[in-house]
C-alpha positions as CSV (number, residue, x, y, z in Angstrom):
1,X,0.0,0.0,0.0
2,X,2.6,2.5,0.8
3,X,6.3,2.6,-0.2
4,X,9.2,3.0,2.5
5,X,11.0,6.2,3.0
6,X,14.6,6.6,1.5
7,X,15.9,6.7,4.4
8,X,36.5,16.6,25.1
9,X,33.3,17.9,26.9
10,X,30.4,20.0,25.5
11,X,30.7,23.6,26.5
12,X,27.4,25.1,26.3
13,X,27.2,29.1,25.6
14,X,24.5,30.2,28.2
15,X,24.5,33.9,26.7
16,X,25.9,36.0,29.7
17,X,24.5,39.2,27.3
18,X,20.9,38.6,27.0
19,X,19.5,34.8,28.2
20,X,16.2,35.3,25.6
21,X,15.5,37.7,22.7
22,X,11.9,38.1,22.2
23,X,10.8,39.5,18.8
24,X,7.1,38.7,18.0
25,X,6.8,38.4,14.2
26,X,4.0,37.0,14.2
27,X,1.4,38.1,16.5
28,X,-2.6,37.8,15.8
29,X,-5.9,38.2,18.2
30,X,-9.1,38.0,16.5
31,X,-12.3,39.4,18.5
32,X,-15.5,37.3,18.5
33,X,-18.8,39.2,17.9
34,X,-22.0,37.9,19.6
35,X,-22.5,35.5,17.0
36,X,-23.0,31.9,17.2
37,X,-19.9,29.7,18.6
38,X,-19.3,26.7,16.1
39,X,-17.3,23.8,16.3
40,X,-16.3,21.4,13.7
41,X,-14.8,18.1,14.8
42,X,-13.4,15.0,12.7
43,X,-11.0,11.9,12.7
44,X,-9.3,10.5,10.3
45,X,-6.9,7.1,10.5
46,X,-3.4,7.5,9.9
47,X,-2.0,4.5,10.6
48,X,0.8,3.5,8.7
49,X,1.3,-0.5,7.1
50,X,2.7,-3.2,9.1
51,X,6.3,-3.3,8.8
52,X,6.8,0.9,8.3
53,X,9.1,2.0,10.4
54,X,8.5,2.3,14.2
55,X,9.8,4.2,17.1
56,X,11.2,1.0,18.5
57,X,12.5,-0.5,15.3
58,X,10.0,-2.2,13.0
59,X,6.4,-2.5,13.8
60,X,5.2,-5.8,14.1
61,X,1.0,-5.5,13.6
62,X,-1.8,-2.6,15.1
63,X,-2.5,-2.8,18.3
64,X,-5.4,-0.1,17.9
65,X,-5.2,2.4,14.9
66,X,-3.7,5.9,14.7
67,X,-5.9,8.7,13.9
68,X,-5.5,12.7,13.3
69,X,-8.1,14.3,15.0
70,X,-9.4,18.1,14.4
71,X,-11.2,20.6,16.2
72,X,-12.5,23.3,14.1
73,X,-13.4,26.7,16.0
74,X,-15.6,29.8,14.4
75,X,-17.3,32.7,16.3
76,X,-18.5,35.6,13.3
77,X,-15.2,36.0,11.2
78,X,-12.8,34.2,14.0
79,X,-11.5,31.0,13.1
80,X,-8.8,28.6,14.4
81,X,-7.9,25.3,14.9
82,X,-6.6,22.5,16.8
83,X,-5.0,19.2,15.0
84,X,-3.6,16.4,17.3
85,X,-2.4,13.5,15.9
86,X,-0.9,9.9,17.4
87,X,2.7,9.9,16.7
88,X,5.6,11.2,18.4
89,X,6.4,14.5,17.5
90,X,5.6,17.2,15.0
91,X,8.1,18.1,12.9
92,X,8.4,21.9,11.7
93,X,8.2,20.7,7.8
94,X,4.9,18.6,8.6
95,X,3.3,21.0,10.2
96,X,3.8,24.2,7.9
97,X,3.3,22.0,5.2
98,X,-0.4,20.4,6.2
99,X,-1.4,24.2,7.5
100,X,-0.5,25.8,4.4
101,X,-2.8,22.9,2.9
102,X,-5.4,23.9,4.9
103,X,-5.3,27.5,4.8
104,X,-5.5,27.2,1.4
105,X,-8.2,25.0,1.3
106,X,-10.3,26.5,4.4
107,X,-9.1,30.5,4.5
108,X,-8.5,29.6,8.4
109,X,-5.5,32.0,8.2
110,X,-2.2,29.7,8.4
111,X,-1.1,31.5,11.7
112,X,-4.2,30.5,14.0
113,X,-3.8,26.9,13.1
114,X,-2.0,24.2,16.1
115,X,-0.5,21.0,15.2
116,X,0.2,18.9,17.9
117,X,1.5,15.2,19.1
118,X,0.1,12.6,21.6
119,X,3.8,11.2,22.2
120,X,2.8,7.8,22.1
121,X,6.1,5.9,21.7
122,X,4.4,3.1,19.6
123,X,4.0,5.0,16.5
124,X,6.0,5.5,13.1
125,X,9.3,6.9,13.2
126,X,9.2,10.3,10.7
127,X,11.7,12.6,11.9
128,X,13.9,11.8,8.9
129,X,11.5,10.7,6.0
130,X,9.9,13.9,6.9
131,X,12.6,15.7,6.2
132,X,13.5,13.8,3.0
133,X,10.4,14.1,1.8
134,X,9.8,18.5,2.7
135,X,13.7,18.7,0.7
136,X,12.5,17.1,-2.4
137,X,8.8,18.7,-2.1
138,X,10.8,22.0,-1.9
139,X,13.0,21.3,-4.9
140,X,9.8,19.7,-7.0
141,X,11.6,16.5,-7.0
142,X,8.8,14.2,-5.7
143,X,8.5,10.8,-7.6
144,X,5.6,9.2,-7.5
145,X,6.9,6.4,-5.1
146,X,7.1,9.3,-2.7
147,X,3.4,10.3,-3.4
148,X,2.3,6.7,-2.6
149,X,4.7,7.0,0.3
150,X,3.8,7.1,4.3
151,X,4.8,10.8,4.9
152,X,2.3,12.1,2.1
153,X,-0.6,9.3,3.2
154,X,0.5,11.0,7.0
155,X,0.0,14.4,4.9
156,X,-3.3,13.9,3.4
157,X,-4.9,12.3,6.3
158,X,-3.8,15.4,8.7
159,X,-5.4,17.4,6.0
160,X,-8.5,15.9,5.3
161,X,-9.0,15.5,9.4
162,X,-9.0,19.7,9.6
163,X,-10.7,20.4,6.0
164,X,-13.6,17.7,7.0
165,X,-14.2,19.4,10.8
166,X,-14.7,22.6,8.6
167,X,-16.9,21.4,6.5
168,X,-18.6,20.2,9.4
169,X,-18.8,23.3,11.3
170,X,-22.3,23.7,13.5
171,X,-23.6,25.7,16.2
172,X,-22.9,24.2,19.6
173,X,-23.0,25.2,23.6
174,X,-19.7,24.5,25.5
175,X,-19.4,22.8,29.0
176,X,-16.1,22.7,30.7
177,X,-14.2,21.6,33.7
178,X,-11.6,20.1,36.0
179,X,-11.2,17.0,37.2
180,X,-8.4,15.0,39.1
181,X,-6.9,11.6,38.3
182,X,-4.1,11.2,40.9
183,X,-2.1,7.4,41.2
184,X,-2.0,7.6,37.6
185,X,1.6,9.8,37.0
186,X,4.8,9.9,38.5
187,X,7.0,12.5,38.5
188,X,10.5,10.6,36.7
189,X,13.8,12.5,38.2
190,X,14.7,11.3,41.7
191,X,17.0,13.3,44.0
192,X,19.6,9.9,44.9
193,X,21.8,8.9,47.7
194,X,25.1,10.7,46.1
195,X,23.5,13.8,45.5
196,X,23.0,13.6,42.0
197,X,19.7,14.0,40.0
198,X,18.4,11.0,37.8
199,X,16.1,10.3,35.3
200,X,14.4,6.9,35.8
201,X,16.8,5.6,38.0
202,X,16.0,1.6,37.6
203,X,13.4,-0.1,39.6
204,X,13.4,0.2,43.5
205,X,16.6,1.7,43.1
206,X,18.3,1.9,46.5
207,X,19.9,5.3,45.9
208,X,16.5,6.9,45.3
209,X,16.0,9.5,48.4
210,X,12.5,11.0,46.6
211,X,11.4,12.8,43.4
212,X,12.1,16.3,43.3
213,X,9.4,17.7,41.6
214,X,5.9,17.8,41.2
215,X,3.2,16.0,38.9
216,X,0.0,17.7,37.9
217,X,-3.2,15.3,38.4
218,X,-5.5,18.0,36.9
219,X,-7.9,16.6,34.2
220,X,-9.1,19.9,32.2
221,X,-11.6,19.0,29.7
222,X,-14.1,20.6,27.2
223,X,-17.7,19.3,26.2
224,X,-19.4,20.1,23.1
225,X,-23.1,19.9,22.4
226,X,-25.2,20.9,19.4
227,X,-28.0,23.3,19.7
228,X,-30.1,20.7,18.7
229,X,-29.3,17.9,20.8
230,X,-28.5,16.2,23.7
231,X,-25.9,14.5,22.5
232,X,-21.8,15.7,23.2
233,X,-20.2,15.0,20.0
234,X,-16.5,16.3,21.0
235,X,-14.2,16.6,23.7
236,X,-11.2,18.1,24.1
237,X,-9.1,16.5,27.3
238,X,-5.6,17.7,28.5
239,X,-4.0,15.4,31.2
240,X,-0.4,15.6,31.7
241,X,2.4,12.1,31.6
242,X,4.3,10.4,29.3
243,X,2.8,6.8,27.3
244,X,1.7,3.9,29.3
245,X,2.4,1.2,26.7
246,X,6.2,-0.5,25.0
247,X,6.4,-3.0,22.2
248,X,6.4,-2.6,18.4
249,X,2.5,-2.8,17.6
250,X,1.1,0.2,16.7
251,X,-1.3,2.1,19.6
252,X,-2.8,5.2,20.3
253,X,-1.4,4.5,23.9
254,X,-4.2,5.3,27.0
255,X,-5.9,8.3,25.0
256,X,-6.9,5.6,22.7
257,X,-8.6,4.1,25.9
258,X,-10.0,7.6,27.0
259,X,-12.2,7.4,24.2
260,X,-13.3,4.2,25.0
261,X,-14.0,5.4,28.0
262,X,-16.1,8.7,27.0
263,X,-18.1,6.8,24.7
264,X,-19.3,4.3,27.3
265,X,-20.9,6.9,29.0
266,X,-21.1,9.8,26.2
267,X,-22.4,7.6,22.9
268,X,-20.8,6.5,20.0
269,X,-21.5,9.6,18.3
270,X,-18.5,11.5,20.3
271,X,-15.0,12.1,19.6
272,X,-12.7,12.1,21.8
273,X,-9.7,14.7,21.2
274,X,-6.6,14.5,23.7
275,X,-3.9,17.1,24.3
276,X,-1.0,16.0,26.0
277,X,0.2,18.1,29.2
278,X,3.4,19.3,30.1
279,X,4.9,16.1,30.8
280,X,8.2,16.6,30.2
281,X,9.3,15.0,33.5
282,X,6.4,12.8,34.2
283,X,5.8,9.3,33.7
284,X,2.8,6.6,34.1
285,X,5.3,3.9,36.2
286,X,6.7,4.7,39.7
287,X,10.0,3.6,39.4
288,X,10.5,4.0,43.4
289,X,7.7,0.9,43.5
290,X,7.8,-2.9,43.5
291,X,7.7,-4.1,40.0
292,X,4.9,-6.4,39.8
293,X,3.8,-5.0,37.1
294,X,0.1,-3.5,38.1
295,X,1.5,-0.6,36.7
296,X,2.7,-1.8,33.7
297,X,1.1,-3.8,30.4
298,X,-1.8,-3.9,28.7
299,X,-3.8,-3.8,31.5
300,X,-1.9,-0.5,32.7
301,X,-2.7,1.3,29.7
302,X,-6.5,0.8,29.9
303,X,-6.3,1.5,33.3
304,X,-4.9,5.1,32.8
305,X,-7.1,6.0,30.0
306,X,-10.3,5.1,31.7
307,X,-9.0,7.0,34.7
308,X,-9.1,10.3,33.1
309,X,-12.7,9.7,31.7
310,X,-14.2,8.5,35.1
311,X,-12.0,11.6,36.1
312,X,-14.3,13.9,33.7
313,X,-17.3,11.6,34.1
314,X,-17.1,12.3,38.2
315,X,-16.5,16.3,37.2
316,X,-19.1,17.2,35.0
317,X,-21.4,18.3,37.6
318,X,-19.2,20.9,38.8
319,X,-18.4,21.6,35.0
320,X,-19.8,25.3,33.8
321,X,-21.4,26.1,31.2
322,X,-20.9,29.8,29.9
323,X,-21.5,31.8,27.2
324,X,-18.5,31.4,24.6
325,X,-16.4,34.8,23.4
326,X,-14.2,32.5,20.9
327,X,-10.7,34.2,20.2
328,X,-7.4,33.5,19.1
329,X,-3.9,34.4,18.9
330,X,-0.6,33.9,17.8
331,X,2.7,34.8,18.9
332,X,6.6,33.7,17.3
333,X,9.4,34.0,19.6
334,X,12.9,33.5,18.9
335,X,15.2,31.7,21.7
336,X,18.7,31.1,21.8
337,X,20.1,27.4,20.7
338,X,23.3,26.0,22.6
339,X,26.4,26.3,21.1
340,X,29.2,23.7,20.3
341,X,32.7,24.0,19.1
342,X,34.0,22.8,16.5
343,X,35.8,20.2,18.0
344,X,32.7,18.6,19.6
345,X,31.5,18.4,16.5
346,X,34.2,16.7,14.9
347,X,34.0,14.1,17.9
348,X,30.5,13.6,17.5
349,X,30.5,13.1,13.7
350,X,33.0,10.4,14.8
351,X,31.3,8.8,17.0
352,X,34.4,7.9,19.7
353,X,35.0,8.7,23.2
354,X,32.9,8.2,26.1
355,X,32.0,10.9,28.3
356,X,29.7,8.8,30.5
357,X,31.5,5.3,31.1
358,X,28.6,3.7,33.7
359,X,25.9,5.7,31.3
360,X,27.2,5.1,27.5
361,X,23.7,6.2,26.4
362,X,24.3,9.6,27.7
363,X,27.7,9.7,25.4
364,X,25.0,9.1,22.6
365,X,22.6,11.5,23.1
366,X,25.6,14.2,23.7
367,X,26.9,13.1,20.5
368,X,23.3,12.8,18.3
369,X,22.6,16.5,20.1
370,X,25.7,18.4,18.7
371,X,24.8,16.4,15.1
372,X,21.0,17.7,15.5
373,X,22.5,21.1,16.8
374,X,24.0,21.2,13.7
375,X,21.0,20.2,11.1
376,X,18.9,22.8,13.0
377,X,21.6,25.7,12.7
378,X,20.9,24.7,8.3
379,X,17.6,24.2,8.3
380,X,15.7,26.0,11.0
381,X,17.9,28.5,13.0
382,X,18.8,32.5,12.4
383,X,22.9,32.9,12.1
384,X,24.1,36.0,14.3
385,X,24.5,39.1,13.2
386,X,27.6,39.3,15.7
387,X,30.4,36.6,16.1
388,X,29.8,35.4,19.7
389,X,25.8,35.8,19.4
390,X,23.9,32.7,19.6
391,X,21.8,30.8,17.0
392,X,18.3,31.8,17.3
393,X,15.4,29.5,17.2
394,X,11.9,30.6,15.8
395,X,9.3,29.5,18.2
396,X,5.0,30.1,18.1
397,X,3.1,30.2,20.7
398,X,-0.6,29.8,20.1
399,X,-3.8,31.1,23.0
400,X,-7.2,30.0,21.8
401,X,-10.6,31.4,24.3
402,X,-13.0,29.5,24.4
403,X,-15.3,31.2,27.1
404,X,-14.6,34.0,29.8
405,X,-13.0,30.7,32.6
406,X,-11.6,28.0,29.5
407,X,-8.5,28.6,27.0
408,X,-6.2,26.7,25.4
409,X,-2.5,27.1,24.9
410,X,-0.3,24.9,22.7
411,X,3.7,25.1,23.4
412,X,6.4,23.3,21.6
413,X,8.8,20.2,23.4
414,X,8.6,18.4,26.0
415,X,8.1,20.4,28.6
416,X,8.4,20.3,32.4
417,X,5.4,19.6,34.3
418,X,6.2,22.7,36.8
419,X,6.4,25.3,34.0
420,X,3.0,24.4,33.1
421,X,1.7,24.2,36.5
422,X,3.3,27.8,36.5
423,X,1.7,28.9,33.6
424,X,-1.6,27.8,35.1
425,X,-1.4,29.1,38.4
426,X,-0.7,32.3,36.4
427,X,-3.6,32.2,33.9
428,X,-6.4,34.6,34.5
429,X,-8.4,31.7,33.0
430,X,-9.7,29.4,35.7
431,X,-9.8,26.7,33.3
432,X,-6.7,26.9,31.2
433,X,-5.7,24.1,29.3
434,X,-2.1,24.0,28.5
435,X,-0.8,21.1,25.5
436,X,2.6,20.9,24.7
437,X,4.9,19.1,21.4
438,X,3.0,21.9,19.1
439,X,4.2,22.8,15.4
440,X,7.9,21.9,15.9
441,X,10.3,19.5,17.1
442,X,12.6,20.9,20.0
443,X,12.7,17.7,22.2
444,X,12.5,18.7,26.2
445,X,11.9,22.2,27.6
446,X,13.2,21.9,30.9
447,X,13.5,24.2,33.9
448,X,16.4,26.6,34.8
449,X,16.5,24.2,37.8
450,X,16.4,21.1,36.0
451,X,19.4,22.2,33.7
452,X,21.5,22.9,37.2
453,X,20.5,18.9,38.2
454,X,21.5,17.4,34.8
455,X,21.0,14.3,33.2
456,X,19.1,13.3,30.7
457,X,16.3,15.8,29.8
458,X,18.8,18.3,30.5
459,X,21.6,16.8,28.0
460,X,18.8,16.0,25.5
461,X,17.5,19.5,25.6
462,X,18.4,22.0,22.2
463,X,17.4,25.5,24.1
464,X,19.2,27.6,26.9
465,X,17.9,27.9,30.5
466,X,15.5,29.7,30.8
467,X,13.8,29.4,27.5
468,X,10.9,27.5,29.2
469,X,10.3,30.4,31.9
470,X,10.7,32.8,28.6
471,X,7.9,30.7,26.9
472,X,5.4,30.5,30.1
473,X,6.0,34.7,30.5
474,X,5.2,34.9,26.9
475,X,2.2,32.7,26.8
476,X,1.1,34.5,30.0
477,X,0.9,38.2,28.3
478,X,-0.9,36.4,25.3
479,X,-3.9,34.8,27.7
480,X,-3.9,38.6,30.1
481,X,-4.7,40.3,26.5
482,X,-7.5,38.4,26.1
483,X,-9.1,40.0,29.0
C-alpha cells in the first residue's frame, strides 16, 4: 500500500548578554462578535502499514489504529484550529506543510492553526523521511513512489482531518471543567543517595531518596453539544504524563482508551480529542515501586485512560457552562540554541569517546545532540548578526478562548510539568488548558532548575535555560490580553 522512505566535553554558551531575545513576528488576536460559537470536529486514520518503520525499530502489527483528530473553532469571522495527531512528535516541515494545505483549502488564516503530538512511543518513526520528503517537495523532485509514500498518506490524512471538521462546522454550547486523576503519574527524576539527579533511575533503586518535583493530576476537559441535541459530540481533554504502553504494535497509547472510555458513557456519536500536558518530566510507572507489574502492560494502559474519563465523568457536575467569546492568537518568539565547538563536533560526527562510562547512552545522546544542533543551525535556525551571538530559534506560541474561565494554549517540546503548573497558576483563565509538542520539534523544555540537576532531559534538551520560563512569561501576556 505505501512505499518505505529513503531513508573533550560540550561547552554550552549560556548567553551572559541577554539569556532570551523576544521578537514577536508574528502576532494575531481575533475578536469574537455575539454571534453563534461553532465547532467542527473530525478523525481520520493515519496509521501507517505493518512493517513501516517504528519508534522502537520495526512495527510488528496494530494494536489499535492511529488517527489525526481536528477541532474546528468559528465565532463571526474568527477562526482557528486544533489538530492532534498519534505519533511522536511534529516536525516543523509537517506542520507548515499540512497548515498551508489547509489555509488554502479552508481561509483559516495559516497563523491560528496548532498542530500537535500525543507522544505515544508506539507509532511511526518520521523525523527523517519527513525531512527527505519536505527537501524534495521544496526542490519539485517528488516521484511518484514518494506520493504513494507514508509521509504524504500521514500528509493527506492530517489534512483531510481539519478540511472535513470545517466542512462540518455547527452551532454548539460549551461545557467545561476540571477534574483530578491522581495514582496515575509519576513525576521521573529522583533526587539519589550521592547527591545527584536521575532520570528513571531503575526499579526500587536503593539510591532513590525521593522525586524532586511535582506532577500535575489535573484533568481539564471541554464538552461540546449541538443546539439541537443532547448528545456531546466532541471533547477536548488535556491530562499531563508520558505513554503507558512498550512493544512494536502500533497504539494510540491510553488516550486511545480515554475514548473508549467517554463513549461508554457519552455515545458513539463522540469524539474524543486528547492534548498532551506538560509532561516533560512525568511518567505513568513509579519507578520508586515494586515491579509487579500493576503498573505496567496492557492492563496498565487501559487503566490510565479510563482513569481520566471517570476523572471527567465524576467532574461534570461541577463543570460550567458559559457563554463562549471565541478568540485566538498567535505569537513567534525567537530563543537562543546551545552552542558547540568545532571540536565537539568533529567528535560527535565520529562517533568515539565516552563521556559517561557507567551511562554510554548519555555519550550518545551528547553526541546525536551536537549532530541535531548542527542540522537545525541549516535548516531552522537564524545565524548572528555578531560573532559570539547565539543561534536563534523561531518558536509560536498559540492562545485560543474559548469562554470567559476556558482557554487553550499549545507550546512546543517536551516540557516540564512545573512550567505548566506555573503557567496555570498564572492564567487569569480558571480553566486553562495548557498542551505541549505543538508545530515543531525541539525535544524537552526543561526548567532553569532542572538544567542545574543534569541528566538526561537536560543533555537532551536543544534550548538555553531559561527558555521554558521565557515561553510560560510569553504565553502569560498572550492569555492577560485576552481580558
Amino acid at each position: 500500500m505505501f512505499a518505505i522512505p529513503r531513508i573533550s566535553q560540550i561547552i554550552i554558551k549560556w548567553c551572559t548578554i541577554a539569556l532570551i531575545v523576544i521578537v514577536p513576528v508574528i502576532t494575531g488576536c481575533q475578536d469574537a462578535s455575539e454571534e453563534s460559537f461553532k465547532i467542527g470536529v473530525e478523525m481520520i486514520d493515519i496509521t501507517p502499514p505493518v512493517g513501516y518503520s517504528h519508534y522502537s525499530g520495526i512495527s510488528t502489527g496494530v494494536k489499535d489504529p492511529l488517527h489525526a483528530k481536528a477541532l474546528v473553532f468559528e465565532q463571526g469571522d474568527t477562526r482557528g484550529a486544533i489538530l492532534v495527531c498519534d505519533i511522536l512528535s511534529i516536525p516543523r516541515d509537517l506542520s507548515r506543510i499540512v497548515r498551508e494545505n489547509v489555509s488554502r483549502q479552508t481561509g483559516i488564516p495559516f497563523q491560528y492553526i496548532s498542530i500537535t503530538a500525543t507522544h505515544t512511543h508506539t507509532g511511526p518513526s518520521i523525523r527523517e523521511a519527513v525531512k527527505e520528503y519536505a527537501k524534495l517537495k521544496a526542490s519539485g523532485e517528488l516521484t511518484e513512489e514518494d506520493n504513494d509514500g507514508y509521509i504524504a498518506y500521514l500528509i493527506r490524512g492530517m489534512t483531510e482531518a481539519l478540511v472535513r471538521a470545517y466542512e462540518q462546522l455547527q452551532e454548539v454550547e460549551l461545557k467545561a471543567g476540571i477534574g483530578h486523576a491522581p495514582g496515575i503519574s509519576f513525576n521521573r527524576r529522583f533526587l539519589m543517595t550521592d547527591g545527584r539527579v536521575r532520570f528513571n533511575p531503575g526499579r526500587m533503586n536503593p539510591g532513590i531518596v525521593r522525586a524532586v518535583a511535582p506532577i500535575d493530576p489535573d484533568v481539564h476537559f471541554a464538552l461540546f453539544k449541538p443546539i439541537s441535541d443532547d448528545n456531546f459530540i466532541a471533547s477536548l481533554t488535556v491530562f499531563a504524563s508520558h505513554y503507558a504502553r512498550g512493544g512494536t504494535e502500533y497504539s494510540a497509547d491510553y488516550p486511545y482508551y480515554l475514548q473508549k472510555g467517554l463513549r461508554e458513557f457519552f455515545g458513539d456519536q463522540l469524539k474524543s480529542v486528547f492534548g498532551i500536558g506538560t509532561c516533560g518530566d512525568i511518567n505513568t510507572i513509579d519507578v520508586s515501586r515494586p515491579g509487579e507489574n500493576p503498573r505496567e502492560g496492557m492492563e496498565w494502559v487501559e487503566t490510565v485512560g479510563y482513569t481520566i474519563a471517570e476523572a471527567i465523568q465524576e467532574a461534570i457536575p461541577l463543570g460550567k457552562q458559559i457563554k463562549p467569546d471565541f478568540r485566538v492568537a498567535s505569537r513567534t518568539i525567537f530563543l537562543p540554541l546551545q552552542d558547540y565547538t568545532e571540536e565537539e563536533y568533529m567528535w560527535a560526527r565520529e562517533g568515539v569517546g565516552d563521556l559517561h562510562p557507567e551511562r554510554p547512552f548519555m555519550t550518545r545522546m551528547r553526541m546525536m545532540k551536537i549532530l541535531d544542533l548542527g542540522q537545525m543551525r541549516l535548516r531552522e535556525s537564524i545565524p548572528p548578526s555578531v560573532s559570539g551571538d547565539p543561534w536563534m530559534f523561531p518558536v509560536e506560541i498559540h492562545a485560543f478562548k474559548l469562554d470567559e474561565e476556558t482557554a487553550i494554549v499549545t507550546i512546543p517540546g517536551e516540557v516540564f510539568v512545573e512550567l505548566g503548573l506555573d503557567l496555570k497558576a498564572r492564567s487569569p483563565f480558571t480553566n486553562t488548558m495548557v498542551i505541549e509538542l505543538a508545530n515543531l520539534d525541539i525535544r524537552y523544555v526543561p526548567t532553569s532548575r532542572a538544567f542545574t540537576e543534569g541528566d538526561y532531559e537536560a543533555l537532551n534538551s536543544r534550548l538555553v535555560a531559561g527558555s521554558g520560563e521565557k515561553i510560560v512569561d510569553v504565553a502569560l501576556e498572550m492569555l492577560v490580553e485576552f481580558r
